[in-house]
C-alpha positions as CSV (number, residue, x, y, z in Angstrom):
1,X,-25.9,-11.7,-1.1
2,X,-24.5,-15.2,-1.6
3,X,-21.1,-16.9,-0.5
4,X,-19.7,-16.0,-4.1
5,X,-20.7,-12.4,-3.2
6,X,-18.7,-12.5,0.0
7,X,-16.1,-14.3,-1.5
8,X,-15.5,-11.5,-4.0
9,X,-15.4,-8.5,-1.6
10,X,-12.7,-10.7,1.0
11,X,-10.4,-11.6,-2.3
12,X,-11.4,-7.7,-3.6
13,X,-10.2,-6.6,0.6
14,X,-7.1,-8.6,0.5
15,X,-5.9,-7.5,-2.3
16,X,-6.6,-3.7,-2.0
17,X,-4.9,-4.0,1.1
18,X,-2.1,-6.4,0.0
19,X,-1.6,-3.4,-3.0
20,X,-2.1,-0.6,-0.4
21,X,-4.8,0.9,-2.5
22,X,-6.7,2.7,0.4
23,X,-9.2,4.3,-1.8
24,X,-9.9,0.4,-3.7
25,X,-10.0,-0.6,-0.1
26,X,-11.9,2.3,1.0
27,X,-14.6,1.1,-2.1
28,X,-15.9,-1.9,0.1
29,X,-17.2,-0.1,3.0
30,X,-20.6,2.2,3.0
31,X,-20.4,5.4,4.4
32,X,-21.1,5.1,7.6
33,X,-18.8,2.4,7.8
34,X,-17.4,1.7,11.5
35,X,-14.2,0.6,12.9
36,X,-13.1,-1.0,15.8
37,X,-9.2,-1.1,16.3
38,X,-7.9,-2.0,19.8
39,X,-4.3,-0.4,18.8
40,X,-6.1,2.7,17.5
41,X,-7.8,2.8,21.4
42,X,-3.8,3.2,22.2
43,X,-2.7,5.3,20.0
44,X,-5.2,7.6,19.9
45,X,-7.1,7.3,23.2
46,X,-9.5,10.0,22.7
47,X,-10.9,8.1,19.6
48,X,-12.2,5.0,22.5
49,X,-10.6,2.8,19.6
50,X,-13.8,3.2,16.8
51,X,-13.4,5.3,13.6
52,X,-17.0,6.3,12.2
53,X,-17.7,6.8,8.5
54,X,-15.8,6.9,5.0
55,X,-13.6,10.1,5.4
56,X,-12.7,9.4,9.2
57,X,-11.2,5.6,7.5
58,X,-9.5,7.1,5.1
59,X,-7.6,9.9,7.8
């Protein structure tokens, strides 16, 4: 993967997200994507702030 390469999937992530296309957005991650949010770790304490894998993102 070059810098055009990861060039394309930020302006393809902004702009799924700027559209609020969560499954576009959802597109650009593998499976077993994780997520580290430190507002999810308030929100939803049990969850220690990390969302693990595709489905869990887009819930």
């Amino acid at each position: 993967m070059d810098q055009e390469d990861l060039k394309n999937i930020a302006t393809d992530w902004f702009k799924a997200f700027n559209e609020h296309d969560l499954e576009k957005l959802l597109e650009l991650y593998d499976d077993n994507a994780k997520h580290f949010s430190p507002k999810l770790k308030v929100s939803e304490p049990q969850t220690n702030g990390l969302i693990e894998g595709k489905e869990a993102l887009r819930n």
